[in-house]
N, C-alpha and C positions, 0 to 999 in steps of 0.2 A: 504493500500500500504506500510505500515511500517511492515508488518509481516515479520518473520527471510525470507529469500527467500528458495524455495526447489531446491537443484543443483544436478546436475547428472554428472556424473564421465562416457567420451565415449570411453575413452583409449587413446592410444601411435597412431601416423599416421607419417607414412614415403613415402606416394606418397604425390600430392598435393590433397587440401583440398578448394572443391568451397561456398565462403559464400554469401549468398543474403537475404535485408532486406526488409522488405514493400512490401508484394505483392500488399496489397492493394484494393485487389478485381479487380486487372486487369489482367484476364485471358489469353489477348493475350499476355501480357508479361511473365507470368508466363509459357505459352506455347514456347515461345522463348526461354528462358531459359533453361527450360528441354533439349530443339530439340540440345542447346548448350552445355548442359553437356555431353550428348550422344556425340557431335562432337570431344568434348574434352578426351571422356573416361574416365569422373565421376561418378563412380555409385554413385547413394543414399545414401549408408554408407558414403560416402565423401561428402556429402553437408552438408552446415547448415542455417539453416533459423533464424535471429535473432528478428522475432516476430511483431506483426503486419498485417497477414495474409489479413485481413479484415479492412478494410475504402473506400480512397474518391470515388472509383471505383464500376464500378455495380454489378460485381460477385462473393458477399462472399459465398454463396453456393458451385460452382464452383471450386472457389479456395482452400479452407476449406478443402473443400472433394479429392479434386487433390493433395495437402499438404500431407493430412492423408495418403492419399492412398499411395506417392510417398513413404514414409516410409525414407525420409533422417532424419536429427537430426534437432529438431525445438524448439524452447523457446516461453513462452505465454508473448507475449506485453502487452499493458494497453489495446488493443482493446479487444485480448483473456482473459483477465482477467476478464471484465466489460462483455461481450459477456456469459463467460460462467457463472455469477452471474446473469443473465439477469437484468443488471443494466438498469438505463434508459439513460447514457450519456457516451462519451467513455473514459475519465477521463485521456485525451490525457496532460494536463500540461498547456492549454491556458489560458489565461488571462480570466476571466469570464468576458461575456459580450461583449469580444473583436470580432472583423469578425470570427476568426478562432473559434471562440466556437460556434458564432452563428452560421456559416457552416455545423461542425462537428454534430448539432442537426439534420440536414437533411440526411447527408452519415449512421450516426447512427443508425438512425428510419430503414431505407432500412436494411442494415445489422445485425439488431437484426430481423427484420421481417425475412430476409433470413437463419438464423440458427438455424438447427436442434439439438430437445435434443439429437440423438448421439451426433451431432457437439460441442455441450455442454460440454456435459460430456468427450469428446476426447480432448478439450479445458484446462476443469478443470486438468484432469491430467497430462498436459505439466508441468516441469519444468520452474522455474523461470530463471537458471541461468544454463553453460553447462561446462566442465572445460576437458580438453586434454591435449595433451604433441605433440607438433610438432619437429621432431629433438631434440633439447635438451632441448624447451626452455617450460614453462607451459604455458598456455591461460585460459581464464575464458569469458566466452559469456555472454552478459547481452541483457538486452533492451535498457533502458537508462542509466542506473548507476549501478554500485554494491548497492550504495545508496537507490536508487527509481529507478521505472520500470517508469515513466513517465518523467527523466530527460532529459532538450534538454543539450547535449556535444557538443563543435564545437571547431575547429581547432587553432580557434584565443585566448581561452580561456590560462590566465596566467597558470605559471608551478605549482604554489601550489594548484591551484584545482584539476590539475591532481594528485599532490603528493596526497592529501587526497583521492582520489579514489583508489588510487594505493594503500592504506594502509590499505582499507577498504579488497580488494578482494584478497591477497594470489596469485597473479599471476604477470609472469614479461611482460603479454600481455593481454590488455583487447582488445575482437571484441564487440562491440555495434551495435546499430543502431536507431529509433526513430526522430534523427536531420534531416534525408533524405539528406545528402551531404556525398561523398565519402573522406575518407584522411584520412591519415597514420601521425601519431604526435608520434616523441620521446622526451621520459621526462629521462633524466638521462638515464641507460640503461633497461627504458620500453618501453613500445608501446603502442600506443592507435590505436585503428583501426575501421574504421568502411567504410563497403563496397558501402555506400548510398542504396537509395531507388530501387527496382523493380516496382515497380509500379506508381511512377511518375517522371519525369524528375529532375533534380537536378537544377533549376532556375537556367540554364544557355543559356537560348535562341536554345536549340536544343532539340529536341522531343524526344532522345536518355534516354535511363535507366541504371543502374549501377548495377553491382558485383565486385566478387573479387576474386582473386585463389591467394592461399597463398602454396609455393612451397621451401619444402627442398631444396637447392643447399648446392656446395664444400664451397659458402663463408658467407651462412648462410639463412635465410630465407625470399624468397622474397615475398615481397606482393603487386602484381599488381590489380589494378583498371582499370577493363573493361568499356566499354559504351556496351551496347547491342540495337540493332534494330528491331521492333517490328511493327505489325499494329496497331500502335496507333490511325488511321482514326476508325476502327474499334470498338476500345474499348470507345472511346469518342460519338460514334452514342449510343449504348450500354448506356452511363450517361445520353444522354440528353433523349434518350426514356424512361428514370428513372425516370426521372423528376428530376433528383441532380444536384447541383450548377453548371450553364455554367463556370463559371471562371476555377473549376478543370477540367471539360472536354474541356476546349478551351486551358490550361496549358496544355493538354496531345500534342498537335499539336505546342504551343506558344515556350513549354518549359521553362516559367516564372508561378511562383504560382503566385496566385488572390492576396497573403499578405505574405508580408514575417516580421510580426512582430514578431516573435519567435528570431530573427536571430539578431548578435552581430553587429555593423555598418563594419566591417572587410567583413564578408560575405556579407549583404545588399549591400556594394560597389561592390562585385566580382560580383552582381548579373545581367544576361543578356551577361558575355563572354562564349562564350563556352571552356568546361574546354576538358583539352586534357589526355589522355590514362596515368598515371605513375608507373612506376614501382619503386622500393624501396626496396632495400635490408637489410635487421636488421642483421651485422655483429658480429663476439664474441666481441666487444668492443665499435662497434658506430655504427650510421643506414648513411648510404651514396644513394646518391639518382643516379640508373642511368643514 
């Protein structure tokens, strides 16, 4: 996970640009999604998927193959990385030993059973990192970090962690994903961004999922955080006929994860309100929230 990362250059974009992370192997979000970018008039060259395709959910096949096929812009997570090595563990960043590892052994097993050596090999050569030009300003897509593809980022985190990432990646906007929580943090006049999860609720007590449509205006670039609505009944029947951990198929309904030991005590507090719609403008000199 230390190798240089492999980045891909997707051009200049002047309409808006939809980003979504974690599908997660849940298909009926992932179908939500699509049926919403069509609503919205995104094509595929306008989406981006910031990696993770595959976990706590039942249809990495499914999704994988609906990814590939959809043909938008997509980056290899630590799942697609370890997926297409056909590692034996998904080298997600948990504490060894901890609930979340011992979990992640059972969604694992399912989702490396479910992928094929196309899927593999389609995996293997995803880019690590993705880099554009919105309006005027530059972006770099990661997983977790410019760092590490397995870093958990989150909101509450002080400014000089951010400066060190911001110093690592050559861009004045990182979009992540990996944490599964949606939010927009300026550091000086950077951005940190990340859309949250598609494929599981954001442990805020509502069954609702997250993107993000990042949109040129006259006053700069806005970046709103959607919820999105989905048959979650659906995809959670789907886990427990898996046989994978009731706690994340009862989270698709609860809208609270099984453990939130990953998460800073900032978050762990916020954890159980439901968080509301924001929108956030990155102006030519400050980000103002509207």
């Amino acid at each position: 996970m230390m190798n240089t990362p492999k980045s891909t250059d997707i051009g200049a974009f002047t309409a808006p640009v939809l980003v979504f992370g974690g599908v997660y192997g849940n298909l009926e979000a992932f179908e939500a999604l699509t049926a919403q970018a069509d609503t919205l008039g995104i094509p595929a060259e306008r989406m981006i998927h910031t990696g993770d395709v595959s976990a706590y959910c039942a249809d990495t096949f499914e999704c994988a193959s609906k990814l590939k096929d959809l043909g938008c812009h997509a980056i290899r997570g630590n799942v697609e990385e370890q997926l297409a090595e056909e590692a034996d563990n998904c080298a997600c960043g948990f504490d060894e030993g901890s609930e979340c590892d011992l979990l992640a052994m059972r969604w694992y097993a399912l989702a490396n059973a479910q992928t094929t050596p196309e899927l593999r090999r389609w995996m293997a050569a995803m880019p690590d990192h993705l880099t554009f030009t919105l309006g005027s300003r530059r972006f770099r897509v990661v997983h977790g970090s410019p760092r590490l593809v397995n870093e958990f980022v989150f909101a509450s985190q002080p400014d000089d962690e951010f400066h060190a990432l911001f110093d690592l990646a050559n861009a004045e906007c990182i979009i992540a994903g990996h944490s599964g929580l949606p939010f927009t943090r300026r550091i000086g006049d950077r951005v940190w961004h990340n859309s949250g999860a598609l494929g599981l609720p954001a442990n805020d007590a509502t069954p609702r999922v997250w993107y993000s449509l990042l949109s040129p205006t006259d006053e700069g670039i806005e970046f709103s955080c959607r919820p999105l609505s989905y048959d979650h009944t659906a995809a959670a029947a789907k886990m427990r006929a898996a046989g994978l951990p009731h706690g994340y198929s009862e989270g698709l309904a609860s809208g609270l994860w099984p453990n939130t030991d990953i998460l800073p005590q900032p978050e762990t507090d916020a954890g159980g309100s439901a968080l509301q719609p924001k929108s956030v403008v990155w102006r030519q000199f400050s980000l103002a929230a509207e």
